[in-house]
Structure formats: C-alpha cells, structure tokens
C-alpha positions as CSV (number, residue, x, y, z in Angstrom):
1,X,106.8,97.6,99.0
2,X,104.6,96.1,96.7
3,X,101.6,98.3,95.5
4,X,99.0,95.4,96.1
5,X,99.2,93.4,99.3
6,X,96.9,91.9,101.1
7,X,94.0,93.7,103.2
8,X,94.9,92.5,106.4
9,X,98.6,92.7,108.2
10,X,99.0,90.5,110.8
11,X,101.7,89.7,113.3
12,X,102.1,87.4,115.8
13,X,104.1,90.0,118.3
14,X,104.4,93.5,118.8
15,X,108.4,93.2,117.9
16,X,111.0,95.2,116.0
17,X,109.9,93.3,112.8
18,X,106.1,93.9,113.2
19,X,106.6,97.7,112.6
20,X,106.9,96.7,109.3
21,X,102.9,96.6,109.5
22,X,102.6,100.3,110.4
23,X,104.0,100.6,106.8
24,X,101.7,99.0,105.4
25,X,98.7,100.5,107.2
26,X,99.9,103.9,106.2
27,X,101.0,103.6,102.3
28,X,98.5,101.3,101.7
29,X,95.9,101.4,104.0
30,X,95.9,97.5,105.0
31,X,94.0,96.3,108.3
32,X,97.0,95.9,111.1
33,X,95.9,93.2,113.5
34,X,98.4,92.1,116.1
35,X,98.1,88.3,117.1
36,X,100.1,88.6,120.4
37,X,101.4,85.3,121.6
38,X,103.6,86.9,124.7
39,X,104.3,90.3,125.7
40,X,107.4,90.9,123.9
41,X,108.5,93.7,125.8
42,X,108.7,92.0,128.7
43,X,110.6,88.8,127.3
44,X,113.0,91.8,126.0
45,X,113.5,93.1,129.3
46,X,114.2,89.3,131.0
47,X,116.7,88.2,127.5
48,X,118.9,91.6,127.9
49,X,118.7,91.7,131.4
50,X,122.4,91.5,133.0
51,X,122.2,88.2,134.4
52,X,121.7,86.9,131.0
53,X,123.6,89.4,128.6
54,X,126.6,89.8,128.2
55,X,126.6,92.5,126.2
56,X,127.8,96.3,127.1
57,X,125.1,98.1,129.4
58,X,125.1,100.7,126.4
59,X,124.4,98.2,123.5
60,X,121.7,96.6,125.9
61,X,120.2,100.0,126.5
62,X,120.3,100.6,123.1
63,X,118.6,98.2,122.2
64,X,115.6,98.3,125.1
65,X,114.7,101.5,123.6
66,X,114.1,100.6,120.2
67,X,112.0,97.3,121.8
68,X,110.2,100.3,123.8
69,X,109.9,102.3,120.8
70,X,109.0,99.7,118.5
71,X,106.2,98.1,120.8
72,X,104.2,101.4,121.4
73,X,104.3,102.0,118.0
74,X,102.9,99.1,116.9
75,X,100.3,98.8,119.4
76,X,99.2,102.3,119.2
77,X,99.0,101.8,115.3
78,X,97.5,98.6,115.6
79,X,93.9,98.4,114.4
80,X,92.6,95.4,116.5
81,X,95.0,93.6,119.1
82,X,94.2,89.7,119.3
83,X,96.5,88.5,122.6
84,X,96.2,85.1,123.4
85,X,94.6,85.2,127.0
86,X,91.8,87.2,128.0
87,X,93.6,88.3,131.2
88,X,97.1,89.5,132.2
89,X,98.3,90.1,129.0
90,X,95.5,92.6,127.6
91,X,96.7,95.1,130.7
92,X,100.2,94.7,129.7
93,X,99.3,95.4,125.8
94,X,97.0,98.8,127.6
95,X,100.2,100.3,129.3
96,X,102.5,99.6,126.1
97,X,99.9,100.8,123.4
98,X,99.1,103.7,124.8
99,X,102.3,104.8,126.8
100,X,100.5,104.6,130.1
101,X,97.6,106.9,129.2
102,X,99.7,109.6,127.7
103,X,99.0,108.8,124.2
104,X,95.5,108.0,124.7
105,X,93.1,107.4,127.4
106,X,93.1,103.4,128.8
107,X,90.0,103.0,128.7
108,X,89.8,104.1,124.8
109,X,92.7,102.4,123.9
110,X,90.8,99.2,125.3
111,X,88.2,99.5,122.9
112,X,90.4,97.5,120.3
113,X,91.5,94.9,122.4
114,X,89.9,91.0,121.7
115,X,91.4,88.5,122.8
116,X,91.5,85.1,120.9
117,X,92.0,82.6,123.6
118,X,94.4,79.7,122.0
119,X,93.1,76.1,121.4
120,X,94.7,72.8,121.1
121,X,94.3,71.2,117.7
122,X,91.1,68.3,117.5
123,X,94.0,65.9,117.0
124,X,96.5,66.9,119.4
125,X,93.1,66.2,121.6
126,X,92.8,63.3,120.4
127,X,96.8,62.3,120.7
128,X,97.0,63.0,124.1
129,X,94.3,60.0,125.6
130,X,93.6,59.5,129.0
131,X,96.6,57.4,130.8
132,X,94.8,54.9,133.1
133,X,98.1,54.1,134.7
134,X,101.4,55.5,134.9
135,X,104.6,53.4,134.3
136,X,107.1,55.1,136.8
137,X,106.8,53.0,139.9
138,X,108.0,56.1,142.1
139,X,106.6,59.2,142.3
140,X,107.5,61.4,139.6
141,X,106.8,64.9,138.3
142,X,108.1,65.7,135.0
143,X,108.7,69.0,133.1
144,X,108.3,69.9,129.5
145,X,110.6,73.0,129.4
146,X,113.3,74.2,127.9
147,X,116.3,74.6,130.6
148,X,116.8,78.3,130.2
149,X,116.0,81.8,132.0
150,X,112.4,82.2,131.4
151,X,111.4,79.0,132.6
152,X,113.3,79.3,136.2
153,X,114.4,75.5,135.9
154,X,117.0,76.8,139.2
155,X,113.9,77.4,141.5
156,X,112.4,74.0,140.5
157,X,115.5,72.1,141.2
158,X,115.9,74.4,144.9
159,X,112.0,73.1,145.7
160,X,113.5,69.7,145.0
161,X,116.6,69.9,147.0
162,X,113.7,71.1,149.4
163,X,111.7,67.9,149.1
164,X,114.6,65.5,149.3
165,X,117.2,66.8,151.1
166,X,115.0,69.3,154.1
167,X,112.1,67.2,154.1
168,X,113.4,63.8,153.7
169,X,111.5,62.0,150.9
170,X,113.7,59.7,148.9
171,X,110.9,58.5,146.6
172,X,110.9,61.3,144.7
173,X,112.0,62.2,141.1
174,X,112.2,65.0,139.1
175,X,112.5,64.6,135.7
176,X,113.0,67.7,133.2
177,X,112.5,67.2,129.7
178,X,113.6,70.1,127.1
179,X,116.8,71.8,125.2
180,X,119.7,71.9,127.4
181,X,121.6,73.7,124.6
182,X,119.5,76.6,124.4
183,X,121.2,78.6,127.2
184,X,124.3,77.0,127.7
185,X,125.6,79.5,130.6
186,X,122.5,78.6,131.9
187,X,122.4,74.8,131.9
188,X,125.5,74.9,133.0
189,X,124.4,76.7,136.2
190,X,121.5,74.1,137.0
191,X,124.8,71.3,136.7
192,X,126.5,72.9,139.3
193,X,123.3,73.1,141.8
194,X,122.9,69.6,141.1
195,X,126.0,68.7,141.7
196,X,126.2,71.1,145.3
197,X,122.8,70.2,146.2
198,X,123.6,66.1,145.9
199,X,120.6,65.6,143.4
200,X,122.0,63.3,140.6
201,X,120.0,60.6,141.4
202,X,116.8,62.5,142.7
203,X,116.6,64.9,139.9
204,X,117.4,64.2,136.4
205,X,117.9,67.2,133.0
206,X,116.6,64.4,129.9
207,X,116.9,66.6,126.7
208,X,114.4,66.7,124.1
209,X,111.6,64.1,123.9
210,X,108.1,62.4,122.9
211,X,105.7,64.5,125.1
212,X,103.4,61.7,124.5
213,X,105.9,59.5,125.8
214,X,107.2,61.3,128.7
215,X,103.0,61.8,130.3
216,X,102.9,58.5,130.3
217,X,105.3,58.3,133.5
218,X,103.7,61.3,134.9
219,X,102.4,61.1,138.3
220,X,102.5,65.7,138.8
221,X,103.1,67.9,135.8
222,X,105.2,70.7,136.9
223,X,105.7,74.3,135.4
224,X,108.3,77.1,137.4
225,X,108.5,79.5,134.4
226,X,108.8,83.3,135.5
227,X,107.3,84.4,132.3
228,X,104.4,82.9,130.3
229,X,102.0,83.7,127.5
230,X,98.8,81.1,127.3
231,X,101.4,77.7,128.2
232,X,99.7,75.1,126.2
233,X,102.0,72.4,127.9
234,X,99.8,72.7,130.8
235,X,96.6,71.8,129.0
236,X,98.3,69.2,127.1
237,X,99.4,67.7,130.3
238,X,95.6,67.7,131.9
239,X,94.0,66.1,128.5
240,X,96.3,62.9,129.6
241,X,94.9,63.2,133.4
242,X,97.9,64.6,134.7
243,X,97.5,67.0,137.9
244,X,99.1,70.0,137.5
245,X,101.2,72.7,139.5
246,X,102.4,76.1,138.3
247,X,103.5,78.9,138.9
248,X,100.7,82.1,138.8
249,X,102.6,83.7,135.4
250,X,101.0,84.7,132.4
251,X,97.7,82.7,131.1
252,X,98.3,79.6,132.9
253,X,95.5,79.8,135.6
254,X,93.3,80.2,132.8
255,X,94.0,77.4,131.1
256,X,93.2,75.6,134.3
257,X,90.1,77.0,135.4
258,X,86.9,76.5,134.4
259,X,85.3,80.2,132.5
260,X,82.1,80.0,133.8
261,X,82.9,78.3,137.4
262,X,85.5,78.8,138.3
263,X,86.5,76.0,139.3
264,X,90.3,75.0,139.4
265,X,91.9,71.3,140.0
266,X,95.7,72.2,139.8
267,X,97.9,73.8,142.2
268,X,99.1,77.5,141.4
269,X,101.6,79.4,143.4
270,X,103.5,82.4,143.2
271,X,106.5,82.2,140.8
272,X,110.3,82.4,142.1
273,X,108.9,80.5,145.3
274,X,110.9,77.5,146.1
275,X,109.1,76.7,149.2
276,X,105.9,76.9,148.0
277,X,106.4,74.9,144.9
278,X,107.7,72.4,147.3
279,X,104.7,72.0,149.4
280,X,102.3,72.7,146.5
281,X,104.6,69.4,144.9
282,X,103.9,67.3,148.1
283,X,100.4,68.4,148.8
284,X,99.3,67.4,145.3
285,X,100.9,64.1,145.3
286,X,99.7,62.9,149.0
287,X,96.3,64.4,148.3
288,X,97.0,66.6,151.5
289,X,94.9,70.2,152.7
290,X,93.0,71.5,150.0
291,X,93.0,68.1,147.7
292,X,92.2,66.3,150.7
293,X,88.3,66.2,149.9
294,X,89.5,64.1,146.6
295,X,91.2,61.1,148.4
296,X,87.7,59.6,149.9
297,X,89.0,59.1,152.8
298,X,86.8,57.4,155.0
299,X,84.6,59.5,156.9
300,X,86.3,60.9,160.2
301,X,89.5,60.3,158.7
302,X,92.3,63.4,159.2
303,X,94.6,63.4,156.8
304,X,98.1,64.7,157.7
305,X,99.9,67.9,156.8
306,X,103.4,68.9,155.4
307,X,105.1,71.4,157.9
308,X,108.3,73.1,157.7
309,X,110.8,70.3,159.3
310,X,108.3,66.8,159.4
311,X,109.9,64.2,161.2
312,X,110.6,61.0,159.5
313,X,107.9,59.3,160.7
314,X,105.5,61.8,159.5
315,X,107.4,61.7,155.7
316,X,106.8,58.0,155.7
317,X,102.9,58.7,156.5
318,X,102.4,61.1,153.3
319,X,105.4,58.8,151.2
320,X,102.4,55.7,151.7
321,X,99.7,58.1,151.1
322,X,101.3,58.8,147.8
323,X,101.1,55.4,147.0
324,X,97.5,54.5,148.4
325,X,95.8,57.7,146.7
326,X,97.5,57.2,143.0
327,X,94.0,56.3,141.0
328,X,92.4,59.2,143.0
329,X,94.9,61.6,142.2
330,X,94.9,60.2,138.2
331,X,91.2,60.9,138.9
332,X,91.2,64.6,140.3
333,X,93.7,65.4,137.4
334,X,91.0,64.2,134.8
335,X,88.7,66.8,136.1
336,X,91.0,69.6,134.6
337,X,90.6,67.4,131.4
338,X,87.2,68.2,131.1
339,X,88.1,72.0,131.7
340,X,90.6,72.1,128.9
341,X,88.3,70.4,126.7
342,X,85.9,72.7,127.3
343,X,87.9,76.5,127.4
344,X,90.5,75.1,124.3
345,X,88.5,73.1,121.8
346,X,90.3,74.0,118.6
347,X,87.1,74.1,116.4
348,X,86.5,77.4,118.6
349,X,89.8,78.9,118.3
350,X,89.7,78.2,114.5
351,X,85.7,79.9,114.5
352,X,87.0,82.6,116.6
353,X,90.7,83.7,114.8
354,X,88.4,83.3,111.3
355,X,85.9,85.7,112.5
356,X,88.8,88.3,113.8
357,X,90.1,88.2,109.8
358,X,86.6,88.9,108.3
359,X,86.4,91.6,111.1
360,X,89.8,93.0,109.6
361,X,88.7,92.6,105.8
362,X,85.0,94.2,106.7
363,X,86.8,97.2,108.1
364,X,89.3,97.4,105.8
365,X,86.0,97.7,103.1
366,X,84.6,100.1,105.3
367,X,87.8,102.2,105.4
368,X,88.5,102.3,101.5
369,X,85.3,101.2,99.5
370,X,86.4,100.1,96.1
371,X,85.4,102.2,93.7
372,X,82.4,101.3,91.1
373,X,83.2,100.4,87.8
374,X,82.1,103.5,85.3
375,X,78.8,101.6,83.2
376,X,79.8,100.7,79.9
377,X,78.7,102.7,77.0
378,X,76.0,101.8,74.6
379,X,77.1,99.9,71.9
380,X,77.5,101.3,68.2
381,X,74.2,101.1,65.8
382,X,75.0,98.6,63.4
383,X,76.2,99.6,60.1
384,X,73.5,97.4,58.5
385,X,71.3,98.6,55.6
386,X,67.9,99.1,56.4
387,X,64.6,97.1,54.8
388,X,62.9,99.2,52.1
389,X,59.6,98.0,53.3
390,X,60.4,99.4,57.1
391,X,62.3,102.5,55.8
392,X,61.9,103.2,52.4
393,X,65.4,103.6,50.3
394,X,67.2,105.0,53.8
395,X,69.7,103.2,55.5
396,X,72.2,103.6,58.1
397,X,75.3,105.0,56.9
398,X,78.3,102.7,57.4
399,X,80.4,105.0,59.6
400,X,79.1,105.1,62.6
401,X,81.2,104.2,65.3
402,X,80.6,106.5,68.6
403,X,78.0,106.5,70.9
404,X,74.7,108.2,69.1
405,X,74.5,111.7,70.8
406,X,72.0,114.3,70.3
407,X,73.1,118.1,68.7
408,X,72.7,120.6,70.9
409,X,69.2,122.1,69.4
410,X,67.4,119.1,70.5
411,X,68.6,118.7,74.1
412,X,66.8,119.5,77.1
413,X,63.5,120.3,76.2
414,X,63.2,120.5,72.5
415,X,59.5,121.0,71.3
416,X,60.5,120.6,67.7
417,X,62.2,117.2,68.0
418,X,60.0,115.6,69.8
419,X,57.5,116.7,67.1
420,X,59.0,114.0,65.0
421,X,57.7,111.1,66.0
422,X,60.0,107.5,65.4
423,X,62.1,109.6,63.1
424,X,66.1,109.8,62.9
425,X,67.9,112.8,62.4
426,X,71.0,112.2,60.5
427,X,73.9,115.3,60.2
428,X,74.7,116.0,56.8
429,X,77.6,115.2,55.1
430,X,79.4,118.2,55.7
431,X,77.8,117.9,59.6
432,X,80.5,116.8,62.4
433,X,77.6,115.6,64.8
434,X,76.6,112.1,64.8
435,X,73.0,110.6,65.0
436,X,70.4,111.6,67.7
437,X,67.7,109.2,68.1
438,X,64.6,111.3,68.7
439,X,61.5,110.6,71.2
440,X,58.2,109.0,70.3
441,X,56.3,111.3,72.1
442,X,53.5,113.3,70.4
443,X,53.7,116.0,68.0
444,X,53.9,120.2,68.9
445,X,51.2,120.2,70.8
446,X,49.8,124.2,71.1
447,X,52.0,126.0,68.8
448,X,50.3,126.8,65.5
449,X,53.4,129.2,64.5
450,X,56.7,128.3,64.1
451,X,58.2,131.6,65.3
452,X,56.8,131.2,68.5
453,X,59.0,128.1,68.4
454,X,61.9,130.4,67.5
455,X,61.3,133.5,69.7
456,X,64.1,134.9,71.3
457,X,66.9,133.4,69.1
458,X,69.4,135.7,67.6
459,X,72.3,134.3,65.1
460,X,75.4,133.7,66.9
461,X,73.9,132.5,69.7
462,X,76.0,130.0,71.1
463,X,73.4,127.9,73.4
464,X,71.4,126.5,69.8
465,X,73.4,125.2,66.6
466,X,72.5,124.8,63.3
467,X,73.7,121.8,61.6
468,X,72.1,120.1,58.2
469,X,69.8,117.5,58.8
470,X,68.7,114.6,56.9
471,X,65.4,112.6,58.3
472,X,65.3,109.1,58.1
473,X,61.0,108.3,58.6
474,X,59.3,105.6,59.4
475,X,57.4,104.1,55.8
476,X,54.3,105.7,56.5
477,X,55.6,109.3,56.4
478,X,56.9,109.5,52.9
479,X,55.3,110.9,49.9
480,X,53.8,107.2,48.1
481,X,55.9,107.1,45.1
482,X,58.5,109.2,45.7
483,X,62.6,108.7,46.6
484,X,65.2,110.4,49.2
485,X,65.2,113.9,48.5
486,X,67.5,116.9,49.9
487,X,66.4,119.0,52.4
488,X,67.7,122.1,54.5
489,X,67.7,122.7,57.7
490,X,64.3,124.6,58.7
491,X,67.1,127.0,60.7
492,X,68.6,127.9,57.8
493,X,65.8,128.7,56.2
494,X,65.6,131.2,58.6
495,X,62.3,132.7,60.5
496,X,61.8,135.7,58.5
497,X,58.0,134.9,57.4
498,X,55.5,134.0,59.7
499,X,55.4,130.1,58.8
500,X,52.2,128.4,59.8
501,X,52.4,124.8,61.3
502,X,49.2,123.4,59.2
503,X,46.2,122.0,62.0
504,X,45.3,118.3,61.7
505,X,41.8,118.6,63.6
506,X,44.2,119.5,66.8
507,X,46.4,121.9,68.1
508,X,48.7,118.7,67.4
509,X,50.3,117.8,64.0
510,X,48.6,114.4,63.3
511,X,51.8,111.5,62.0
512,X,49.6,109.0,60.9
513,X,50.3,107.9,57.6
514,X,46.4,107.8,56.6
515,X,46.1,111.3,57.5
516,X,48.8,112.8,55.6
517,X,47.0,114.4,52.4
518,X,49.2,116.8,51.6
519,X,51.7,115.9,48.2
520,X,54.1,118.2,46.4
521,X,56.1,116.8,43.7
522,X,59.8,118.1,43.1
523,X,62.6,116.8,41.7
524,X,64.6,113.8,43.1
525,X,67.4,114.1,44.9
526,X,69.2,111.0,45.4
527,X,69.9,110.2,49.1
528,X,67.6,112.8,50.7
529,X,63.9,112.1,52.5
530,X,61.1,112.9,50.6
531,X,59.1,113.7,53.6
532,X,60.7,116.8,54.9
533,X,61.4,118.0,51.5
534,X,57.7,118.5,51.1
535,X,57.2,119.7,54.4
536,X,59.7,122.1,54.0
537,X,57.9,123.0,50.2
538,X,54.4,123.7,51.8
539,X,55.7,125.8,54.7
540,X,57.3,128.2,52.1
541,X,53.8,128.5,50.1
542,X,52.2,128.9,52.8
C-alpha cells in the first residue's frame, strides 16, 4: 500500500473488492465513504442462486459467506454510507452494516447513512426531448433491459401471452431491447416461452440499441425487473413523455413520484406478477380505472374496465380507446417529465455528491490535524564589520553561525545584564558560548552593592557559569580617546571586597554618555572594550 493516498476512499458497492477500503481507513486513516449503487448482497444472493449457478452448492456457499462477510465489514467500517435512493435501500444497508442490531444498535448505525439520490446528466436531459408523436402505428410498449435473471424478462413475456392470447388483443406489441448474450441459459429460456406461448409475431427480443431511437416508437415503457437500485431507464423514459409501468422493486417509485406531493403518473405493481402487469399494461394504454380522469372524457361518460375473461366485443371497445386517447396518454406521461426534472436535475446530484467529499475531507481533517510546521529559526547576525562612528573599533566577529543564545548567568531574571543597556556581550576566545543580545531596559535599579547582587552564590554552583566576557558598547559609553581594551569577567574577579556600584543622582547607574565623568587611563589592549576595562579599574579602587 502506498504511504500517501488520498483522504477519502470511496466505493461504489459494498463488495469483496471494497474491503480493500477498510485497509485503508486503518493503516492510514483515510475517510471510507461507500457510494452504493445496489445492494450487493442481495444481487449475490439472486447471481448464485440455483436456478442460475451452476456451480457446486459448496462453492456457492462458499462464496455467500465471504459476500456476507465482506458486506458487514465494509458497512460497519464504513464512515458515511451514500446509497443511491433515499428509501428501500438505506434499510437494507441498516440490517447488513450492523448485522441486524448485534453489532450496533439500528438506530445508531443510521446516523451515518445519507443518501445521494442519482441524477440524470443536463445533457442526457436535454437528449431525451419530448416525442410529440410516436412512429409505431400499433400499440407498443418497449423495454430497455438486458434479457437476464434480474430483470424477470419471463414474467413480462407471461403478462403478454396474458394480453394476446387470454385476453384477445392482437394490436399489441412488445418489443424488448437489451443484451441477449448476457445470460445465454437464460435467453434461451425466454425462446422457448415464445415459441410455446405462440408470440413471434406479438412479442419481439431486438438486441442492443439507440435508446433515443427506440422511445421514439414508445407508446408504454415497461420495467419487470425483480431487483433494482435507483433504475434511471425509467426516468429517461418519462423525460421523452413516455408513461410508465413497473414493477414496485428498489428505487423505482421514487423516481416516479413527486418528493414533496406525492404525486405519481405511472403504474407500479408488485414484481413477479404476471397478471397484474397485464392489466396495469392495458389500463395505462386505454386510459382505463385510475387513468381514467386523464382521457377527458366527456362529462357522464363511463369508461370500460378490463376483467378477467372480456369478451371480444368488450377488447375491441378498449383496442379503439387505445387509439382515440393516444395524445392524452403522450400527455399524462409528460406529467412524470416534470417530476423527473424536478427530483433528478443533475446540477443537484453533482452539488450534493461534491458536498458528501468535502464532508469526507473535513472529517478526515478533524480526525488527523496536520501537524504545524516548527517556526523557523532566527537568522544568523551578519558577519559584517561594524561602523566606527556607531561602535567604536568593535565589530562582529566573522564566525558566527548559530542562533545568538544567552549564557546561563543572564537568563531568567538577570539584574546585572539588563544593567547594560544596548550593549553586546561577546564570549571570549577561549569562551564556547555564543553571543547574547542583552535588553534595553534600565540600569540596577536599588542595589548600591554588588554583593547583594552575588549573595547566596557559592563556586561550583552549577545553576550560574562564569565565562569571559567582552562588551561591545554603544559609542557613547567608551572612554573618548581610548581603544578596545581587555577585561575579566567581574565573576572572576570574585566578590571578596565589598564593591560599591557608584550612585548617578539615583539608586540607578545613569548610561548616558554626557554623564559619564569618570576616566582611568591603562594600557591598550588591542581587541578589548575600553569601557568595562575602566569600570572594572574603579570598582577595584574603590
């Protein structure tokens, strides 16, 4: 595994291969958000079921329990849990994730659920017009499925063997568009009802082809799947004015009904129902029962009904109804365009799955805060000489490199540094300590003996050192006339005499270069200060 990846692991299932974002929550802490599309657990169940697998029961068993291992994993791992419907599927992703309340409560586990209802692209919208008229001249009601389990294309051909050979009406077609390769056992099975059922002519398995193309001869869109996530075929249908029927599976009365009406213009009945998708077929396309409101019939006007065995007098009533209603049933199907428009504008879905991955990246800041970069240090003091008419004939020495630190004497609160005002103390060459920058407060303010300074400190001790000092002073603070001279530290001098701090008017040593009166010549040395050296002269005369 890499050691950077991103901060957010997404997956579009709960699968085998989405474990693979438990791993990467754990070693590396990422955000696991789980995009479901269909409840993958279930689709195992119907794909290794033995009507459709032909493997041994022990392999398919097998198998099932690493799905079921696999799924609760993820789920129960999973950070936030996006499905794409806001009904059905969250209570299948509850049970899964938390292994029907025995890993954790329901109603806590439900806490991480949002959904992210799917959208239809702006220019799918846009590709699938309004159809003012069909081109079939019979009735027709096409599918866009592919012929395999999930989609139950046997129960939609059983309604239709319903329709034309029970009920009587010849006009009908059924027209299925989708892979016929995809389960071959399977199509092969849907032959042989055709064939049995005498439907050749009546219904008809097309292959693949131009949705676009095949809405266009649409008088009912028609869905018998088993198993759905959010079927965007149904919306697609209903942008072009196509009524709808389906079967009550997955997401697909959502798509259909309006969110905050309720209100729903397509036929849904219960799946595996071949009777009822019959009548729900007939009823949509004659404008009968509950579409009857929709065919403006005039006033007083009782439309007729679809029962069990209609005579043939009664199927060539509703066949002419089919005819006569045709622009008011393209009309009633353009209501559910507005509805799709509406619930699946894909500027909405795009707003809403962006928000969900700054949700993930915010929490996954939350979770691990990067840490703040350490401040950098100071730079260097330059290693430029200094002007003799700001410092006299001192100068920074060259070999400065380290960030200037004070000596341990004057740290915390050290009277006698900040006695020297704007001065630089400077260890000596033997010294290991580098420069200290001292205060510009105001001199020792109270003390006129420098014992009192030094009371309490005993040789050795290990809290105050005693390096050599040179003082680099501001202009005004040397002797007029005089050069660098060599000092020692007043430490090592020692604090055997009682040295007296001379008063300037004040309990405060006055560094004003007008009040310092006070000259004793010595000898030059070169590369000292002359100022402490006569400091240090008149406190041992004194």
């Amino acid at each position: 595994m890499p050691e950077k990846i991103p901060a957010i692991f997404q997956a579009s299932h709960h699968s085998v291969s989405a474990s693979y974002g438990v791993v990467c929550k754990i070693t590396r802490g990422s955000t696991l958000q789980i995009w479901d599309h269909a409840i993958s657990w279930r689709e195992t169940n119907l794909y290794l079921s033995s009507d459709l697998c032909s493997l041994p029961p022990f392999v398919r068993n097998s198998l099932l329990g690493l799905m079921k291992l696999t799924s609760q994993l993820t789920l129960h791992h999973a950070d936030v849990i996006l499905p794409c419907a806001d009904f059905f599927n969250p209570g299948w992703e509850i049970e899964i994730g938390s292994h029907q309340g025995k890993l954790e409560n329901r109603n806590i586990f439900k806490r991480k659920i949002d959904p992210v209802v799917n959208g239809i692209p702006p220019a799918d919208i846009s590709k699938f017009s309004p159809i003012k008229e069909t081109t079939s001249p019979l009735p027709t009601v096409t599918m866009l499925s592919h012929v395999w389990y999930a989609k139950d294309i046997k129960t939609a051909i059983l309604a239709a063997d319903i329709i034309v050979n029970v009920w009587g009406f010849k006009d009908y077609r059924l027209d299925i568009y989708g892979a016929i390769d995809k389960a071959p056992q399977y199509s092969t099975d849907c032959f042989e009802i055709l064939a049995s059922k005498s439907l050749p002519g009546y219904v008809n398995l097309c292959g693949t082809a131009s949705p676009t193309e095949v809405l266009k001869k649409t008088w009912v869109f028609l869905n018998s799947s088993i198993s759905e996530g959010l079927p965007l075929a149904l919306g697609e249908a209903a942008l072009t004015g196509a009524p709808v029927v389906c079967t009550d599976v997955g997401a697909s009365l959502r798509v259909l009904t309006d969110f905050n009406t309720g209100d729903c213009f397509s036929a849904v009945v219960a799946p595996n129902d071949a009777q009822s998708l019959a009548r729900a077929q007939i009823n949509m396309l004659a404008l009968l029962d509950e579409w009857a409101p929709y065919a403006n019939d005039p006033q007083g006007y009782k439309p007729p009904s679809i029962i069990d065995k209609p005579t043939p007098e009664e199927v060539a009533i509703i066949t002419k109804r089919m005819y006569e209603k045709k622009s008011e049933l393209r009309a009633l199907g353009m209501r559910s365009r507005e509805i799709v428009q509406k619930s699946f504008g894909g500027n909405r879905y795009l707003r809403e799955h962006e928000q969900m991955l700054w949700i993930g990246k915010s929490r996954y800041d939350m979770k691990y805060p990067s840490r703040s970069q350490r401040p950098e240090l100071r730079p260097a003091l330059p290693s430029l000489p200094v002007g003799s008419h700001m410092w006299g004939q001192a100068s920074v020495p060259s070999t400065l490199q380290a960030r200037p630190q004070r000596p341990s004497i004057f740290r915390g609160s050290s009277i006698l540094a900040r006695s020297m005002q704007a001065s630089t103390v400077v260890p000596s060459p033997g010294g290991e300590r580098p420069i200290s920058l001292m205060g510009s407060s105001s001199g020792i303010k109270g003390i006129q003996n420098i014992n009192d300074y030094f009371t309490g400190y005993r040789p050795g001790d290990s809290n105050i050192s005693t390096p050599d000092f040179r003082f680099l002073t501001p202009p005004g603070l040397h002797t007029p006339g005089t050069s660098s001279t060599r000092s020692q530290s007043p430490m090592r001098k020692g604090a055997s005499a009682r040295l007296t701090m001379l008063s300037r008017g004040s309990t405060s040593y006055d560094t004003r270069s007008e009040s310092s009166s006070f000259m004793v010549p010595s000898k030059q040395l070169p590369g000292e200060d002359s100022f402490l050296r006569d400091l240090d002269t008149a406190l041992e005369r004194v």
